[in-house]
C-alpha positions in Angstrom: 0.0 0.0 0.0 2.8 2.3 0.7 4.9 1.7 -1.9 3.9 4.9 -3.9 3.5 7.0 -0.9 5.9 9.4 0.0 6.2 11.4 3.7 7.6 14.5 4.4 9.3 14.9 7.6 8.9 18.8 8.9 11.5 19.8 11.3 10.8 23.9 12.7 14.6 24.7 14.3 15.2 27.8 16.7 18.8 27.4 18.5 18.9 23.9 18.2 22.9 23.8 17.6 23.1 20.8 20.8 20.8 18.1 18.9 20.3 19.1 15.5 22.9 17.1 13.5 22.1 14.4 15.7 18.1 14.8 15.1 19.1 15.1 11.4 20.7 11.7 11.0 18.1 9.8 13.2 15.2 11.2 11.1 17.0 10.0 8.0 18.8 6.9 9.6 14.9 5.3 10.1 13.8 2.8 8.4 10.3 3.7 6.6 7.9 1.4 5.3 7.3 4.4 1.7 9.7 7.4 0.5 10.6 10.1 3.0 11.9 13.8 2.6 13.4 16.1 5.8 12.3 19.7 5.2 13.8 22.0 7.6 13.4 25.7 8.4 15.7 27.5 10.2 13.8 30.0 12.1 15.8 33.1 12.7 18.4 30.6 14.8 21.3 32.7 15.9 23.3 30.2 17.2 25.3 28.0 14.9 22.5 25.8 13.5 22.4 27.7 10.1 26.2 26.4 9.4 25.0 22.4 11.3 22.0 23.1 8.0 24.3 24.2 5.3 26.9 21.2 6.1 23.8 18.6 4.8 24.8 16.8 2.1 21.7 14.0 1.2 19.1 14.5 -1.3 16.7 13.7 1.0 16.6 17.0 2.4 15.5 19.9 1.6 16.7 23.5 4.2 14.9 26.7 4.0 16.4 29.7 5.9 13.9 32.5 7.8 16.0 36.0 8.3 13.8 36.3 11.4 12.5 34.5 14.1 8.7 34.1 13.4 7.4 30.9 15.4 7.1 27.2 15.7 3.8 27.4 14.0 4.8 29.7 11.1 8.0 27.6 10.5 6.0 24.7 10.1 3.5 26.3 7.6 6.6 27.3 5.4 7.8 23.7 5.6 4.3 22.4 4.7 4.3 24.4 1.6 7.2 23.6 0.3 6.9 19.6 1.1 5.6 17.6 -1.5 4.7 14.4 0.3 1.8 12.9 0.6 1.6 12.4 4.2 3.4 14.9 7.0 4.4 14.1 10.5 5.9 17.1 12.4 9.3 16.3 14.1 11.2 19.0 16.3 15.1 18.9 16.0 15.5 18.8 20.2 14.9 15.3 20.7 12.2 15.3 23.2 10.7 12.8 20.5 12.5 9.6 19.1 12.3 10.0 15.6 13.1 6.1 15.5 9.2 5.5 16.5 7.7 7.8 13.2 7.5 4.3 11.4 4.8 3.2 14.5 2.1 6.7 13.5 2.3 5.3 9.9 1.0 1.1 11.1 -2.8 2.4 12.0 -2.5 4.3 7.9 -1.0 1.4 6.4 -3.7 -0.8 8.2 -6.4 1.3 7.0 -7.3 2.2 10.0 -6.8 6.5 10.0 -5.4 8.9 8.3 -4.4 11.2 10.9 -2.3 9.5 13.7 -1.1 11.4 17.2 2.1 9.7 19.0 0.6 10.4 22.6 3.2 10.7 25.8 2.3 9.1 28.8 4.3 11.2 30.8 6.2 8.7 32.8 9.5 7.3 33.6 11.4 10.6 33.0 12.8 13.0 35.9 12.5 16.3 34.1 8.6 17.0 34.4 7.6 20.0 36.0 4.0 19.2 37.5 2.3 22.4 35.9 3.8 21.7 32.5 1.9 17.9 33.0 -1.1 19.0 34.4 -1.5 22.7 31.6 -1.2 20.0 29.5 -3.9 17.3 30.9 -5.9 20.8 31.5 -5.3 22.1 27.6 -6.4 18.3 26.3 -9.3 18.3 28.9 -10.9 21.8 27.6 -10.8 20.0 24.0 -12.4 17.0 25.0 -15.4 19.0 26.7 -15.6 21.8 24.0 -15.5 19.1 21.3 -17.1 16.2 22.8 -13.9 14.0 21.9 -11.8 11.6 24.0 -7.7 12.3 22.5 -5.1 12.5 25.4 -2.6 14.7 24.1 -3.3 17.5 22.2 0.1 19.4 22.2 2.0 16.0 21.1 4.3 17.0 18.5 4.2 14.0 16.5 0.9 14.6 14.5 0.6 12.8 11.1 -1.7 13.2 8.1 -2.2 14.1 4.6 -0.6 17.2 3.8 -3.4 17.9 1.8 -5.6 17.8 4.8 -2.9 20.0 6.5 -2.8 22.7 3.9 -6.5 22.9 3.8 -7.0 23.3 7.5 -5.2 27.0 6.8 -3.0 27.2 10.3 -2.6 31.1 11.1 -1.0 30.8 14.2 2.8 31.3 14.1 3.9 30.0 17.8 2.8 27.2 19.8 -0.7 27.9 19.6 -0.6 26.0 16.6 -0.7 22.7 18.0 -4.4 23.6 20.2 -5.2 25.4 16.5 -4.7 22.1 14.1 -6.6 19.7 17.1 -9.2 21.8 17.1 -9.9 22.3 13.1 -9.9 18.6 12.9 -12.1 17.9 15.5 -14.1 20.5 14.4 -14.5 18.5 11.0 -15.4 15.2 13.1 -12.2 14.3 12.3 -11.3 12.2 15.8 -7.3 11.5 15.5 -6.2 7.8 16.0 -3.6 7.5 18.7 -0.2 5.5 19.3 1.6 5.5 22.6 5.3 7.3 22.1 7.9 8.0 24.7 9.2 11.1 25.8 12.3 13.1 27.1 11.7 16.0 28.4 14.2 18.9 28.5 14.0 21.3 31.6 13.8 25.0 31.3 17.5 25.2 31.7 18.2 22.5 28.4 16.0 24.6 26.5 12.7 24.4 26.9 10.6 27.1 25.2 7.0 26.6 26.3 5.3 28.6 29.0 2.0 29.0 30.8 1.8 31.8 28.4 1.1 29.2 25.4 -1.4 27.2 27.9 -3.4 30.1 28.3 -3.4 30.9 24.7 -4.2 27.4 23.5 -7.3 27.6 26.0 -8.5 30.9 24.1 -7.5 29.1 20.5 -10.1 25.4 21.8 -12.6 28.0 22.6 -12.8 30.7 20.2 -12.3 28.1 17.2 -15.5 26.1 19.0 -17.5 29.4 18.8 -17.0 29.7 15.4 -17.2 26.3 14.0 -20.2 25.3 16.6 -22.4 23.3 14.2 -20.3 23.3 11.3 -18.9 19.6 12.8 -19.3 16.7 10.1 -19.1 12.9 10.2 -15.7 11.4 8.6 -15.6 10.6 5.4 -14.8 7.1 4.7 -10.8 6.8 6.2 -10.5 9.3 8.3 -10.0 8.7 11.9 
């Protein structure tokens, strides 16, 4: 089935000198069941990650430079448009995720089963949690699951597969980490209920690098319920596939 199919790997980078090369050659050291591309945008890094990106050498990839920092969310638009997959999974360069596990959110699409997939963190075995960070996340997933009447357990998972077709059309406008609560809630929205796959998960601490605050918990609570006001009865059923 996946033969023909190709996936393109997005990977937004901001200052991510420590891990990059190493999250380069992971993503591209995988075994995939189809084709795969690595499209990477540079967003505004200032550190050395521009000279790490212009050191690639495989065909595989394909390295897009922003002048200016602009956003997780905006990077990963400009990656979207210039993949040219036919599937997507969003992968960041600080190894938080295991790129080694992309091949497990592509079984439940080669088994029919979905066509959007969610790698979903249990949030165990890993000493470098903050307890706010876990529960603005359980609290961020809850207010979807009420405003949406859905049942997912991690909505700001970075590993989020699909058609990029789907992707383009769902039009994501935010350019930070509100667009992770943005592309959940346009998909449920369209009925679209996301099929999920358990993942593990390293955490960095604030001091590693960490980027999110309660800022972006607070702003993906607006994004879940503004997005619900305006889409309130505009949900569908699936179409034949989709999960």
């Amino acid at each position: 089935m996946f033969a023909n199919v190709k996936l393109s790997v997005l990977m937004p980078v901001f200052n991510e000198q420590a891990t990059l090369a190493s999250a380069v050659k992971r993503v591209l050291d995988v075994s995939y069941p189809c084709e795969v591309e690595l499209v990477v945008v540079n967003d505004g890094s200032t550190d050395g990650t521009r000279a790490i990106l212009d050191g690639i050498d495989d065909q595989r990839v394909v390295v897009v430079h922003q002048a200016v920092n602009r956003g997780k969310g905006a990077a990963v638009r400009a990656a979207s448009q210039l993949a040219t997959g036919d599937y997507l999974v969003i992968c960041d360069a600080d190894l938080e995720y295991a790129p080694e596990e992309i091949p497990a959110l592509l079984e439940p699409v080669v088994a029919g089963q979905a066509q959007v997939v969610y790698g979903s963190r249990t949030f165990s075995s890993n000493t470098a949690y903050s307890f706010w960070y876990v529960m603005g996340n359980k609290a961020v997933t809850l207010a979807a699951n009420i405003l949406f009447d859905s049942y997912i357990s991690d909505l700001e998972t970075c590993f989020k597969l699909m058609p990029l077709s789907l992707y383009r059309e769902l039009d994501v406008v935010r350019v930070g980490f509100g667009m992770e609560a943005e592309v959940t809630a346009k998909l449920l929205a369209r009925g679209i209920r996301p099929f999920e796959v358990p993942i593990s998960y390293k955490a960095r601490t604030r001091a590693d690098g960490k980027k999110l605050t309660w800022k972006d918990g607070v702003e993906a609570l607006w994004i879940l319920g503004s997005l619900r006001v305006r889409t309130r009865g505009q949900a569908r059923r699936p179409a034949k596939g989709e999960c």
